[in-house]
C-alpha positions as CSV (number, residue, x, y, z in Angstrom):
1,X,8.4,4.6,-19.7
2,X,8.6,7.4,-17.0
3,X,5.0,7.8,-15.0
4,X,4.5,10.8,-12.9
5,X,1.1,11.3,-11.5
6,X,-0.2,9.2,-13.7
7,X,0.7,5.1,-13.7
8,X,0.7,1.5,-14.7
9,X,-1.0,1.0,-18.0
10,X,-1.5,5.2,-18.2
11,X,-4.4,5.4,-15.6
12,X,-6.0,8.2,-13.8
13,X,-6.0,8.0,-10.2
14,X,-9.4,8.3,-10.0
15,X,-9.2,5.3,-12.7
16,X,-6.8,3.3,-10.5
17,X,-8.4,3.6,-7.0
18,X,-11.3,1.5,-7.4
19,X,-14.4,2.1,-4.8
20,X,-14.0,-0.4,-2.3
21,X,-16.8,0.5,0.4
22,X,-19.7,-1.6,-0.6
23,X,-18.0,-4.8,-1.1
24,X,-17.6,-5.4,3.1
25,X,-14.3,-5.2,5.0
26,X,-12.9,-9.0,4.4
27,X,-13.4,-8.7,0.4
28,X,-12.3,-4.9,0.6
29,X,-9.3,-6.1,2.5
30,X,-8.6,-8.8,-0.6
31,X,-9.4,-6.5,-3.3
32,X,-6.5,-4.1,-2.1
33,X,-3.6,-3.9,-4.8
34,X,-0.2,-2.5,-4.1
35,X,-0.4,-0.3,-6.5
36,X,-3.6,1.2,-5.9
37,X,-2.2,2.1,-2.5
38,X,0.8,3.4,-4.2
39,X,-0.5,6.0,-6.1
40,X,-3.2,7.0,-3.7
41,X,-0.9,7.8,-1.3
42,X,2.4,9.1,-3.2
43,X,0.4,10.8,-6.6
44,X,2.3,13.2,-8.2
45,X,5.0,13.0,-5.6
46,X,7.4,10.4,-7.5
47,X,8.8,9.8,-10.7
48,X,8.0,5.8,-11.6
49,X,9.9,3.8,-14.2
50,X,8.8,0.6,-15.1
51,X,12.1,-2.2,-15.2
52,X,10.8,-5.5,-15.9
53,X,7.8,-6.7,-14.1
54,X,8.6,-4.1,-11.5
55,X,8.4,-0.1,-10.7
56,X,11.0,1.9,-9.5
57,X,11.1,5.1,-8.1
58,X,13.1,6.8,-5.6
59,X,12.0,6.0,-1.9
60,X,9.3,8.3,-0.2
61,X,11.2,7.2,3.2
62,X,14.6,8.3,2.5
63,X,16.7,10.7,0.4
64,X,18.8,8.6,-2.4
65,X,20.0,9.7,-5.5
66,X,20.0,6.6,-7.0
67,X,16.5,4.7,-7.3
68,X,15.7,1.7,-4.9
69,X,12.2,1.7,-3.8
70,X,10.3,-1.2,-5.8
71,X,6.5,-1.6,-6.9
72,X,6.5,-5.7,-7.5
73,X,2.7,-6.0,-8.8
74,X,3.4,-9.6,-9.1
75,X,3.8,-10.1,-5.1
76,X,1.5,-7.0,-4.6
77,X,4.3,-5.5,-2.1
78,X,6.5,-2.8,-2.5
79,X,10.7,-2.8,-1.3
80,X,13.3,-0.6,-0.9
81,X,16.7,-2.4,-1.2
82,X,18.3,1.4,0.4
83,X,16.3,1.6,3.6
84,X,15.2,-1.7,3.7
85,X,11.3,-1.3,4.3
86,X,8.5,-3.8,2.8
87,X,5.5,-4.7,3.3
88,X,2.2,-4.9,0.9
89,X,-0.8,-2.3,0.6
90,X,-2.0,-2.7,4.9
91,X,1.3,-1.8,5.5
92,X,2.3,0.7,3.1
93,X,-0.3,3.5,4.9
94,X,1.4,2.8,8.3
95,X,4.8,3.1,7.4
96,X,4.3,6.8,5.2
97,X,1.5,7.8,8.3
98,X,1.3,7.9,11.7
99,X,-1.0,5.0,13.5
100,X,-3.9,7.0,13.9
101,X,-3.6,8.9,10.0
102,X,-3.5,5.3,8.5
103,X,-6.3,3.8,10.3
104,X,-8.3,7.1,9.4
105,X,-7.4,5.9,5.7
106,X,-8.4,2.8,5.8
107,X,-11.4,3.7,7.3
108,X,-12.3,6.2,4.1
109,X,-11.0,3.8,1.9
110,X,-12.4,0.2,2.8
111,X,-14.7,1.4,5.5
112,X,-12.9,0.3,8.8
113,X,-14.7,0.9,12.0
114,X,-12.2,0.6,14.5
115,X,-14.8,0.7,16.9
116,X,-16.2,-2.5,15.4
117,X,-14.9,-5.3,17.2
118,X,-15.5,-7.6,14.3
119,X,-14.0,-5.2,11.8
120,X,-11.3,-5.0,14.5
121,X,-10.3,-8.6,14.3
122,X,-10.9,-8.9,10.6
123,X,-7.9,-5.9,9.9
124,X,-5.9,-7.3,12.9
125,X,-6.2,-10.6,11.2
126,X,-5.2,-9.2,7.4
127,X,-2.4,-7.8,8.9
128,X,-0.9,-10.6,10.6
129,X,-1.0,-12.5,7.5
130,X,0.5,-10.0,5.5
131,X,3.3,-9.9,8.0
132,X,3.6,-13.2,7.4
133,X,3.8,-13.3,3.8
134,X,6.6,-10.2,4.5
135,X,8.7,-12.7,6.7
136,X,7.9,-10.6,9.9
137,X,6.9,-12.2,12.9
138,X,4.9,-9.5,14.3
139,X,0.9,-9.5,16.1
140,X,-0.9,-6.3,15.3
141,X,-3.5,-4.8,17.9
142,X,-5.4,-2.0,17.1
């Protein structure tokens, strides 16, 4: 199956990108998929194939010929086996933006208020854990 623009299961991105706002900033946070992320950010920008339980496409970070950047809905993370980057959907924004352009997504998407010192240590928190589950041993300040 080759996806462009439109992906996983044949859904808009309107379809895919569910509103988060009004569910708070912890259950936003948890509600986040991989792939919502994904196509958000990268629309009509790649080709994705589905192989197995994964997507593949080649990697928004680097040029390859050969496809290595991989969706895994299962995990809710996303690889590239050319350049090496992973992470899940907190991550994905800050490695395709700069600090600031990511935290200004997040904060249309899910409503962060940087300025918030609660929802401060809430993402801080989501982060860390996320870098956890990547293998990273990394603390996050905002």
């Amino acid at each position: 199956m080759n996806l462009q623009g439109i992906l996983f299961g044949g859904w808009s991105k309107d379809e895919m990108m569910p509103n988060l706002l009004h569910l708070g900033l912890d259950r936003a946070i948890e509600s986040l998929r991989i792939e919502y992320v994904a196509l958000d950010l990268f629309g009509n920008r790649l080709v994705i194939n589905k192989k197995g339980t994964r997507y593949k496409s080649l990697c928004p970070f680097h040029k390859e010929k050969t496809p290595s950047f991989n969706i895994e809905l299962k995990y809710n993370r996303y690889r590239c086996y050319g350049c090496h980057r992973t992470g899940g959907p907190l991550f994905l924004p800050f490695d395709y933006f700069d600090k600031i352009s990511a935290l200004s997504y997040f904060q249309s998407k899910i409503g962060l208020d940087i300025n918030n010192e609660e929802h401060k240590n809430i993402f801080e928190q989501a982060l860390e854990k996320e870098a956890r589950r990547a293998g990273f041993n990394v603390n996050f300040r905002l």
